[in-house]
Residue, then its C-alpha position, 0 to 999 in steps of 0.5 A: x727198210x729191213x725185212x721181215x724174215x724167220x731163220x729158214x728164210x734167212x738161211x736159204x737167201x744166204x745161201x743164194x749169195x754164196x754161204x753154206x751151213x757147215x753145222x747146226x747146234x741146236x737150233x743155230x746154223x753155222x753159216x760160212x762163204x767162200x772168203x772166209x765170212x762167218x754168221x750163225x741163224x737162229x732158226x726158231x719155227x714161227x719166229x721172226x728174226x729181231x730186227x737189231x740181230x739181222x742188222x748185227x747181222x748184215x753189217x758185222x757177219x756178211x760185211x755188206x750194206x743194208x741197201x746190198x742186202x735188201x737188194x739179194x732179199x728181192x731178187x730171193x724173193x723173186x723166185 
């Protein structure tokens, strides 16, 4: 089951799994990995993430499965 997230948190999981924020317009943040991944974060204060954009997301931009995902998402949460 997907979590639910706001934009901040899903910014800083990205970055454990090796994405940097190249740029901010606005209120989106450009998200890229070292192999040439692309994603851009909504990152509205007090809103949560929709959950159809994360699953955009996670399968079209990070090109990783949602059990991967939930995965980084504990062990983020862990620290």
């Amino acid at each position: 089951m997907l979590p639910i997230m706001k934009g901040k948190d899903l910014v800083a999981l990205l970055e454990t799994i090796g994405f940097t924020a190249i740029r901010q317009r606005g209120s989106h943040v450009r998200m890229k990995s070292d192999d040439g991944r692309f994603t851009s974060v909504p990152v509205h204060s007090g809103e949560d993430i929709p959950k159809g954009l994360l699953r955009k997301i996670i399968r079209e931009d990070l090109e990783i499965t949602l059990e991967d995902f939930v995965d980084a998402y504990e062990k983020y949460k862990g620290h």
